[in-house]
BAKETI-783901 format. One record per residue (C-alpha): x, y, z; residue number from 1. Coordinates in nm, 3 decimals. Example, Ala and Ser with C-alpha at 12.3 -4.5 7.8 and 13.67 -1.06 7.14 Angstrom:
<rs>
R        x        y        z  resi
R    1.230   -0.450    0.780     1
R    1.367   -0.106    0.714     2
</rs>
This chain:
<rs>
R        x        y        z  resi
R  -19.814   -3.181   -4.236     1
R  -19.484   -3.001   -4.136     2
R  -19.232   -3.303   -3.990     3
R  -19.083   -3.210   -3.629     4
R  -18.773   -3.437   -3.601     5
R  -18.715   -3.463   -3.175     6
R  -18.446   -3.601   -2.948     7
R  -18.361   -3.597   -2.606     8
R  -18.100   -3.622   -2.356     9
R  -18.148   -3.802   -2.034    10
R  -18.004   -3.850   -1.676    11
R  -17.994   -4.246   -1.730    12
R  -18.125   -4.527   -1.923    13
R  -18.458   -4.586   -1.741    14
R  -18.767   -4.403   -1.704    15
R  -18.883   -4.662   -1.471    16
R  -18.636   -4.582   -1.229    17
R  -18.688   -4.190   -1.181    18
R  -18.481   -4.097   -1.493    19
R  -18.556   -3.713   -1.665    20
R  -18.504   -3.526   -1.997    21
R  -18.192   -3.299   -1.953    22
R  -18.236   -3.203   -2.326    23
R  -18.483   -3.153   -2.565    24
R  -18.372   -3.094   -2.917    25
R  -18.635   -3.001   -3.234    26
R  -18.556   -2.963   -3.584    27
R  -18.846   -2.847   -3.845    28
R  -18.848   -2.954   -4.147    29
R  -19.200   -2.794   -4.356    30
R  -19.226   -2.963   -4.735    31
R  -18.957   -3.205   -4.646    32
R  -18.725   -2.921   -4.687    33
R  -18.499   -2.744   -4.418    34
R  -18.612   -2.482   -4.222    35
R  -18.414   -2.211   -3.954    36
R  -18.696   -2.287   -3.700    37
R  -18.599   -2.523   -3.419    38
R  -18.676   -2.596   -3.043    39
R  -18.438   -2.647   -2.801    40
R  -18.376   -2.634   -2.465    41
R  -18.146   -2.771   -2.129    42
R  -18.339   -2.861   -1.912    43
R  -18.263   -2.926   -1.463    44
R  -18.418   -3.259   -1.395    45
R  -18.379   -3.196   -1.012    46
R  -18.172   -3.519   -0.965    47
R  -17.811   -3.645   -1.011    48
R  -17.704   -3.809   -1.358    49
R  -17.577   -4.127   -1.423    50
R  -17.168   -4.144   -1.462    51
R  -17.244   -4.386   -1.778    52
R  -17.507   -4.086   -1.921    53
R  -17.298   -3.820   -1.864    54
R  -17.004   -3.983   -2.028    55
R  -17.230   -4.050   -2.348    56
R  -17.363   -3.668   -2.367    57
R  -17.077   -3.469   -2.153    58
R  -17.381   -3.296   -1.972    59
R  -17.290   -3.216   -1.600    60
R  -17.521   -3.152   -1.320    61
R  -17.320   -2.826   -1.211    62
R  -17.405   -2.736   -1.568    63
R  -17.799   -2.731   -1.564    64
R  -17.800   -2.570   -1.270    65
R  -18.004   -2.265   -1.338    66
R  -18.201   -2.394   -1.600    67
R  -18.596   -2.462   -1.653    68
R  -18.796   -2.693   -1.553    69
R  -18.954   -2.932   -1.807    70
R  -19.278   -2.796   -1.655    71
R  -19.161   -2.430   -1.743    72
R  -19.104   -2.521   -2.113    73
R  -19.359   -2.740   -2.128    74
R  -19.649   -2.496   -2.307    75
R  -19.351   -2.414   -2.594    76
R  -19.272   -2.737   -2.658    77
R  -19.655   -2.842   -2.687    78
R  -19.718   -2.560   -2.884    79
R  -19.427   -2.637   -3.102    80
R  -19.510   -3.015   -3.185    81
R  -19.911   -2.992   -3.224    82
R  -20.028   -3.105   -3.492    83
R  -19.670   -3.256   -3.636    84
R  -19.566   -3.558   -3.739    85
R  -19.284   -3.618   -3.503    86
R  -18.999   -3.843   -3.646    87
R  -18.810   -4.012   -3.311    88
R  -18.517   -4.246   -3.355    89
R  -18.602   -4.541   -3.097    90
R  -18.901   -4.326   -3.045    91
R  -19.023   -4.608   -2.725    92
R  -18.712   -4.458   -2.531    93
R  -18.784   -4.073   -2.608    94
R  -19.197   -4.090   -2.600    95
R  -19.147   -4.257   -2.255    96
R  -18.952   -3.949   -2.079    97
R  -19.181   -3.700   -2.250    98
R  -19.475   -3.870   -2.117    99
R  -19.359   -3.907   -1.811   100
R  -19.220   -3.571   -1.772   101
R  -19.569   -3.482   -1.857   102
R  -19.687   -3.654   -1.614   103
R  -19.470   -3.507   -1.341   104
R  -19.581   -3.165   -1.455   105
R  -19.948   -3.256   -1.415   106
R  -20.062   -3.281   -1.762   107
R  -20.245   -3.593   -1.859   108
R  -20.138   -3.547   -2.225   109
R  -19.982   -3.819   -2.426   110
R  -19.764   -3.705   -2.706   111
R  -19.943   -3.971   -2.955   112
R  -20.228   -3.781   -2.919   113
R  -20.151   -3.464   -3.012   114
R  -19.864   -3.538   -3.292   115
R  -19.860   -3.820   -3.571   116
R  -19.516   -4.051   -3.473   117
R  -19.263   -4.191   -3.703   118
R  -18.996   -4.451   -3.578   119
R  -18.676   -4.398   -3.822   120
R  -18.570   -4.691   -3.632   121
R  -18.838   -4.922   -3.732   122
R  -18.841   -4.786   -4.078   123
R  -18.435   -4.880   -4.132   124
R  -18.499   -5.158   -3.961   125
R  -18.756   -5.232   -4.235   126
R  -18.542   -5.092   -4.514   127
R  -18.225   -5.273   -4.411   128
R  -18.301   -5.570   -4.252   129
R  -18.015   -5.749   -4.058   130
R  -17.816   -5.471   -4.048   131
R  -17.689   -5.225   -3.831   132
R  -17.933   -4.916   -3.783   133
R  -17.815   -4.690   -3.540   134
R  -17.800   -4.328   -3.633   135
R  -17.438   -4.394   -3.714   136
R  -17.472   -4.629   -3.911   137
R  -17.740   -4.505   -4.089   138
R  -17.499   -4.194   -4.135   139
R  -17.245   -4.429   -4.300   140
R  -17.494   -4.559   -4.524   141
R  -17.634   -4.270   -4.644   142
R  -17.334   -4.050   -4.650   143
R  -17.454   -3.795   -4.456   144
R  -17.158   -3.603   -4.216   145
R  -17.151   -3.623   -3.870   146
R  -16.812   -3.568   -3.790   147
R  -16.934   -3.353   -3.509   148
R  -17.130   -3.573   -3.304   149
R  -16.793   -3.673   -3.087   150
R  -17.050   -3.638   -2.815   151
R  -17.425   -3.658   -2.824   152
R  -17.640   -3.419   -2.797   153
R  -18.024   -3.388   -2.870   154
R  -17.996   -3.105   -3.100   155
R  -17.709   -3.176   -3.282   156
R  -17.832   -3.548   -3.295   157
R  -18.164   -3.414   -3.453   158
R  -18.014   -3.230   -3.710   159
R  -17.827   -3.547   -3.810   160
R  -18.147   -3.757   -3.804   161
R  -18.340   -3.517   -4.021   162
R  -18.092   -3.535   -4.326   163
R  -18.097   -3.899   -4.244   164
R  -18.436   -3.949   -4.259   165
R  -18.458   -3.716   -4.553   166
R  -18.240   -3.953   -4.712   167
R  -18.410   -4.283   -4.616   168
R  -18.730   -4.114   -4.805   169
R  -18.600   -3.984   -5.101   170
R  -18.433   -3.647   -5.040   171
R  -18.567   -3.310   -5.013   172
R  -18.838   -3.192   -5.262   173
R  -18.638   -3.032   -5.567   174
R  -18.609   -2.894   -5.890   175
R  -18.966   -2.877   -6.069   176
R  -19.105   -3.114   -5.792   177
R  -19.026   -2.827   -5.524   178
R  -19.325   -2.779   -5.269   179
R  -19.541   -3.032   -5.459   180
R  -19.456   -3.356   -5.355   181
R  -19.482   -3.524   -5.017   182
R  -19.387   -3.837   -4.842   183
R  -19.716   -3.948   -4.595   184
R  -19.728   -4.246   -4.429   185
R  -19.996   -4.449   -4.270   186
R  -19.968   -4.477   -3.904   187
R  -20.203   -4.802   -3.914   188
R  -20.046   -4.963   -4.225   189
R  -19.720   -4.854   -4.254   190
R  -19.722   -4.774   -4.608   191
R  -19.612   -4.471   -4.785   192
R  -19.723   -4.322   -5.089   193
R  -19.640   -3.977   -5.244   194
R  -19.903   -3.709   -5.339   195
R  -19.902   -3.424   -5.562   196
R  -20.063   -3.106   -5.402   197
R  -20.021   -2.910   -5.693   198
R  -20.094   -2.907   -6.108   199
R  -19.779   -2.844   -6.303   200
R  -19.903   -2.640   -6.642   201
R  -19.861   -2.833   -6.969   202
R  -19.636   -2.679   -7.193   203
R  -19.703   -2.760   -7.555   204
R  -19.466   -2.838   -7.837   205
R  -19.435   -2.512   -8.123   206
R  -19.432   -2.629   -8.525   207
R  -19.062   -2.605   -8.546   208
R  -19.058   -2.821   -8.229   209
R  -19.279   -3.090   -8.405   210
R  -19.107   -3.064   -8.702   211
R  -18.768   -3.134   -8.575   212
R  -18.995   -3.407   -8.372   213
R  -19.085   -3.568   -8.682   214
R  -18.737   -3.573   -8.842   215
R  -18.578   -3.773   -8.572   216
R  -18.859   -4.024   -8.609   217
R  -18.833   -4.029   -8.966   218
R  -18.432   -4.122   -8.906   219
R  -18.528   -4.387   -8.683   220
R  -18.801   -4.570   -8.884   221
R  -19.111   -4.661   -8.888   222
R  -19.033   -5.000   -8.621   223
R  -18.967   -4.735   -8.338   224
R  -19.219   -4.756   -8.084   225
R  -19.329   -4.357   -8.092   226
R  -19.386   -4.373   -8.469   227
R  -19.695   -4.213   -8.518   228
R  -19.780   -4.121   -8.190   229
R  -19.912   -3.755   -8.155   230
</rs>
């Protein structure tokens, strides 16, 4: 399952108080590795934003003048996340816009059922109990540079998040592990376990190889715990 890692932008704080997505920002990452493919968009919520928002995010209202509709780029983005496992930080805040928004535009879909979610909050929450978890932090932790992010920005902010969460799960696949080894997690149990998808062929020690095998036992002695294993 290819990993869609999501943010958003917003006018304020609160859905519950006629609140929109300004911007949408998706990062895909297939075989927990990096890809060029991403989704991203402005987007005109057809209402004013918050002074305190637009200080966080630098996102005017003059500026999304002219741009979509959520309900215009709503197919795309659909299209983009089915069948993903979407990895939100503090996804509560951004599944609650998206749903709404959603529901503005008339579609009765919930993203929960069409993509598998991960909360990288809950999960360094988990990991680092009594700490601080905020994508900053968590940037800190894990060494991971975001000397850009003077401002945030949904994008930029999932870009961050995916080497982030890449990090909180062990990195991207590599060397002779490359392509065969994935991190799933069970959305009713919480655990995670890694699975091999592939056979790796078995290369077998050559005489001279066994030979020189045998030496370096012989040197050790016969107390050596691979003595006479073949």
């Amino acid at each position: 399952m290819d990993l869609v890692v999501l943010d958003t932008e917003t006018t304020g704080l609160e859905v519950s108080e006629g609140h929109r997505v300004i911007e949408l920002g998706c990062v895909l990452l297939s075989n927990r590795k990096h890809t060029e493919t991403r989704f991203h968009h402005y987007i005109n919520p057809g209402r004013a934003i918050d002074p305190e928002a637009r200080e966080v995010h630098g996102i005017s209202e003059a500026f999304l003048e002219g741009k979509p509709t959520f309900s215009e780029i709503m197919g795309e983005f659909l299209t983009f996340v089915e069948g993903a496992e979407l990895v939100i930080h503090n996804a509560p805040f951004d599944l609650g816009f998206l749903n709404r928004e959603l529901e503005i535009a008339g579609n009765s879909l919930r993203l929960e059922e069409v993509c598998e979610v991960t909360d990288s909050l809950v999960l360094a929450r988990q990991m680092h109990p009594g700490q601080r978890n905020s994508l900053d932090a968590l940037c800190r932790r894990y060494e991971v540079d975001n000397s850009g992010r003077e401002l945030h920005g949904a994008l930029l902010d999932a870009e961050i998040l995916a080497d982030v969460y890449l990090a909180m799960t062990g990195g991207q696949t590599a060397l002779a592990l490359e392509g065969a080894t994935q991190l799933n997690k069970s959305a009713d149990s919480g655990n995670t376990r890694f699975t091999a998808d592939v056979k790796f062929p078995v290369i077998r020690a050559d005489k001279k190889e066994l030979k020189e095998h045998k030496r370096w036992l012989d040197l050790l002695g016969p107390d050596t715990p691979w003595h006479g294993i073949k």
